[in-house]
C-alpha positions as CSV (number, residue, x, y, z in Angstrom):
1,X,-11.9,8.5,88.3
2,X,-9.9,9.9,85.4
3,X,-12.5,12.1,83.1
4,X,-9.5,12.4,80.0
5,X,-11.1,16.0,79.9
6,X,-7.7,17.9,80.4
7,X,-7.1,20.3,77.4
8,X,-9.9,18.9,75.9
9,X,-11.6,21.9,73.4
10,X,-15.6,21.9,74.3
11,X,-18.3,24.4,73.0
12,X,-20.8,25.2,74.7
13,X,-23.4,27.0,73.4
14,X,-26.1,29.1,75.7
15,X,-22.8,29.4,78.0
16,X,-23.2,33.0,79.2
17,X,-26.0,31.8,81.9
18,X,-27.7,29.4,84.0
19,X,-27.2,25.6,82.8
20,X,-25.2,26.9,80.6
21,X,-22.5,28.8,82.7
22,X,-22.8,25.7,85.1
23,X,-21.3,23.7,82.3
24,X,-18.7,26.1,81.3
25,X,-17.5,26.1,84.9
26,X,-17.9,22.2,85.6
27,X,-15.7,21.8,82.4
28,X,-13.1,24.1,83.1
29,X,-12.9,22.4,86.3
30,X,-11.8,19.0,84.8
31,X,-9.3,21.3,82.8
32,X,-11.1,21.6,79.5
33,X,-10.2,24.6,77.1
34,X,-14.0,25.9,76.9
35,X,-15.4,27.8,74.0
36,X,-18.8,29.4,75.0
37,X,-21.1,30.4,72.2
38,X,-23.7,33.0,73.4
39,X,-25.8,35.9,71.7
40,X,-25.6,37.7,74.6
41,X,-21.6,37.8,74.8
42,X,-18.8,39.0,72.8
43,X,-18.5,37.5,70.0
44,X,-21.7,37.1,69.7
45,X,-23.1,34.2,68.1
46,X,-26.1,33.4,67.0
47,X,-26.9,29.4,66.7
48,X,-29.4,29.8,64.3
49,X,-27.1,31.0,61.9
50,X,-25.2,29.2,59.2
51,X,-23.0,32.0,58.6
52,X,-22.5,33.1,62.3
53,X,-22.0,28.8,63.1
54,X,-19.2,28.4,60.4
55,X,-17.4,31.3,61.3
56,X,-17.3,30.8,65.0
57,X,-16.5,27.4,64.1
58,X,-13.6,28.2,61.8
59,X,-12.7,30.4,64.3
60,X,-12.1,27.8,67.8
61,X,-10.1,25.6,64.9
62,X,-7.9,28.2,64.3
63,X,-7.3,29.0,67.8
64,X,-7.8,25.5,69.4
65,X,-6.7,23.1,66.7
66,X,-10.1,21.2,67.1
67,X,-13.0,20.5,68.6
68,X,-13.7,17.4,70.8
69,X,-17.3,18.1,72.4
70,X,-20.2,20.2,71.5
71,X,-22.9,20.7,74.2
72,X,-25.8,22.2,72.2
73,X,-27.5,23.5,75.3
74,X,-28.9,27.2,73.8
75,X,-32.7,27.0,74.1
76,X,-35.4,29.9,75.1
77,X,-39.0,29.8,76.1
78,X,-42.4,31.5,74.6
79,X,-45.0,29.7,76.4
80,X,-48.5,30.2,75.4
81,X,-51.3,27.7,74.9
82,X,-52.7,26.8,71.5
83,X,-56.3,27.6,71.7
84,X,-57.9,29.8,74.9
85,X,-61.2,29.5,74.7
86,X,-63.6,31.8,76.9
87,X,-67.4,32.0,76.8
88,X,-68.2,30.3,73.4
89,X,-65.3,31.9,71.2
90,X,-61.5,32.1,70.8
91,X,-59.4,34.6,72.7
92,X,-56.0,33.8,72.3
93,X,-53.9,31.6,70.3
94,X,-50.4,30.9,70.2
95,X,-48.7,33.0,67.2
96,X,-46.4,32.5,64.8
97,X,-43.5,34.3,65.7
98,X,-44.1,32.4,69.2
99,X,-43.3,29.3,67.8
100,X,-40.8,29.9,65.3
101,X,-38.7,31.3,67.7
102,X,-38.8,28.7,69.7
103,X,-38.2,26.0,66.8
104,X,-35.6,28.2,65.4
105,X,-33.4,28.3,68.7
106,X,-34.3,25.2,70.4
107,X,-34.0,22.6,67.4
108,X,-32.6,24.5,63.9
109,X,-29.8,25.6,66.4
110,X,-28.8,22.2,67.5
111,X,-28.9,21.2,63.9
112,X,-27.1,24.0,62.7
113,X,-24.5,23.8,65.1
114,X,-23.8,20.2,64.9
115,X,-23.6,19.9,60.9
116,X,-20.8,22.9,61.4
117,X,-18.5,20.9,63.7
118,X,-19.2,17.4,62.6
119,X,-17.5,17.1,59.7
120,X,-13.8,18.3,61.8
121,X,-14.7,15.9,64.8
122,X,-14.7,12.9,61.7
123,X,-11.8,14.2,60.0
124,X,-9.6,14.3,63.6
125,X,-11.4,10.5,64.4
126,X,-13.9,11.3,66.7
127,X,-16.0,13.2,69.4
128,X,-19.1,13.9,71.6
129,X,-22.3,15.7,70.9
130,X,-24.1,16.5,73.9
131,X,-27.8,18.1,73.0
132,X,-30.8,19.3,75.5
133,X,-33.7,17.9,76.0
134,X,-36.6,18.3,78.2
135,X,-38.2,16.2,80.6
136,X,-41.3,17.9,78.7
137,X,-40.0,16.6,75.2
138,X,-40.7,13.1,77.0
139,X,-44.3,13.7,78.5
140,X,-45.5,17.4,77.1
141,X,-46.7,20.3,79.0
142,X,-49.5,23.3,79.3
143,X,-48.9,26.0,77.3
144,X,-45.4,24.7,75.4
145,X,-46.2,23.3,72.7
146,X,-43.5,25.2,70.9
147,X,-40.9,24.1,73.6
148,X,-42.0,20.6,74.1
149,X,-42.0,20.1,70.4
150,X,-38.3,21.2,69.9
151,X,-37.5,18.8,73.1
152,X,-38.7,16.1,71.5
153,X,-37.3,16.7,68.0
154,X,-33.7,16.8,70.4
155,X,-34.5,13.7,71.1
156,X,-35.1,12.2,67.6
157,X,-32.0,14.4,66.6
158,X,-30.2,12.4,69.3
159,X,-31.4,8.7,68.4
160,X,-30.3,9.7,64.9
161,X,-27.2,11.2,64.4
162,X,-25.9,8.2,67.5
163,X,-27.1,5.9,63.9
164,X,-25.2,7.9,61.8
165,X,-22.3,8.9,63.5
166,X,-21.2,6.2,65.6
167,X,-19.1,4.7,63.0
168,X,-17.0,7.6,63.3
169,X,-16.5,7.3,66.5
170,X,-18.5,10.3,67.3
171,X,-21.0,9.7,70.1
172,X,-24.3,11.0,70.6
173,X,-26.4,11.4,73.4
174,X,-28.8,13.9,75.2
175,X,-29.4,15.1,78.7
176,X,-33.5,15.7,79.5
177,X,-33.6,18.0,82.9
178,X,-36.1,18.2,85.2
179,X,-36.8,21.6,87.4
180,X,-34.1,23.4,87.4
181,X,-33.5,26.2,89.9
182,X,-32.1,28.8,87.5
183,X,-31.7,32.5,87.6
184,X,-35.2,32.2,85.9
185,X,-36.6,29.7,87.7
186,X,-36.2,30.9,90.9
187,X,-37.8,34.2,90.0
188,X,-41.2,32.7,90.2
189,X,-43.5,33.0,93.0
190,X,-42.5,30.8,95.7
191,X,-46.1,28.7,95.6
192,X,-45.3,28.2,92.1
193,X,-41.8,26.8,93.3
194,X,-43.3,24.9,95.9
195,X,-45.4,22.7,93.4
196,X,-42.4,22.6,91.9
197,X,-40.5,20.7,94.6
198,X,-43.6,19.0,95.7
199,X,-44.3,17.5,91.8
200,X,-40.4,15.8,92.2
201,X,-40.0,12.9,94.2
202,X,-36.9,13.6,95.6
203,X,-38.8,16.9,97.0
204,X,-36.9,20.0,95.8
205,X,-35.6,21.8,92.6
206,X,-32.2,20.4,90.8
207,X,-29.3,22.9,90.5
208,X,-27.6,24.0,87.1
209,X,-24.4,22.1,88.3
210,X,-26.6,18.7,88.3
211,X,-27.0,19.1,84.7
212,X,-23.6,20.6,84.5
213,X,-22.2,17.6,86.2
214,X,-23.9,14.9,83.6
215,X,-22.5,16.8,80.7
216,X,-19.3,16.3,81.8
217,X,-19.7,12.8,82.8
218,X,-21.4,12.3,79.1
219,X,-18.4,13.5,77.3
220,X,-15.9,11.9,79.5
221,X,-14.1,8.6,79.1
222,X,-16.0,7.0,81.9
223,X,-19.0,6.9,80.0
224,X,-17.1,6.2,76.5
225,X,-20.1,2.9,76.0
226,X,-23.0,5.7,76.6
227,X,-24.4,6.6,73.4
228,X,-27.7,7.1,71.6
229,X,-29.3,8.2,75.3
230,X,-31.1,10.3,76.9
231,X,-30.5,10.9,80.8
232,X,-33.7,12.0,82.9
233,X,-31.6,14.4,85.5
234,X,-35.1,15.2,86.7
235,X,-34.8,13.8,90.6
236,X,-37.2,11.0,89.6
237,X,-40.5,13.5,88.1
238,X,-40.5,11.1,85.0
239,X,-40.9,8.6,87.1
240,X,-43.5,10.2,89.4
241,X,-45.7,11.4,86.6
């Protein structure tokens, strides 16, 4: 199957680690020229940013000439639960700065970064926006209600710009992982893991290039009809909750 992903300029922001880097590589393997956008690489860029977004933007345009797919796939995790309650009283709630920096990364980010390059992906006739979700954005989950909340808002994101946009030709859609065995991930206890696995009806943990892999497929020509979606790469927990 031909992908029409040679040369091909893609950003992908988070792209220094984990899903991220998988997506970088899976890309680069189809022969696409990738840009990744990271705060913890050089040039650093930070996605909640206007100014930081525009230049870095500016910036692949003058090097690249354009700008055909943007994976918004940066995201970070503060979990904590809303109200702990113990003997009769609070004793913990989730903060402030908890949950704004989730919001700020995980949904102003995608926002930010995808009114930067929008605009050039009209002017040149088209293009793919590829955002990430959460299997949690479609059911919740303990103690992220800052993450499932920014999942969710992905989502919304994604049913609304595929509106908006699609008479440009640009199209919109969004990937909603399961468990993922990432760097992070797989640094949990291994009975944590194990519930893991044993939650997912296919039995065991996805890997980064199984998100990696729909990505590419997304913003490919073989699935040039695919827009306003969101893919469950979750082996089947959606289903088996």
């Amino acid at each position: 199957m031909d992908l029409n992903l040679q040369d091909k300029v893609i950003i992908v922001t988070g792209g220094a680690a984990g899903i991220g880097r998988a997506t970088v590589a899976a890309f680069e393997r189809e022969g696409a020229r990738v840009v990744s956008w990271d705060v913890t690489s050089e040039p650093r860029i930070d996605v909640t940013s206007r100014e930081s977004v525009e230049a870095a933007t500016n910036a692949v345009l003058q090097q690249q000439g354009r700008i055909d797919v943007l994976v918004n796939n940066a995201g970070i995790v503060r979990d904590s639960q809303l109200i702990k309650w113990k003997d009769g009283e609070v004793v913990a709630t989730m903060d402030d700065a908890t949950f704004d920096a989730v919001i700020n990364v995980n949904l102003r980010g995608v926002f930010v970064c995808t009114r930067a390059v929008v605009p050039h992906m009209i002017a040149r006739g088209g293009g793919v926006v590829l955002n990430a979700s959460s299997i949690v954005g479609l059911y919740g989950n303990f103690g992220q209600t800052n993450y499932a909340a920014t999942k969710a808002g992905v989502i919304s994101f994604t049913q609304t710009w595929a509106r908006e946009l699609g008479r440009y030709n640009i199209r919109v859609n969004a990937v909603a992982p399961g468990f993922i065995s990432t760097e992070m991930v797989k640094a949990m206890p291994e009975k944590v893991l194990g519930v893991m696995a044993a939650r997912t009806p296919l039995g065991k943990l996805g890997e980064p290039d199984d998100i990696a892999n729909a990505y590419v497929w997304l913003a490919s020509d073989a699935a040039k009809f695919v827009h306003g979606t969101v893919l469950s790469v979750d082996g089947g927990l959606v289903m088996g909750t």
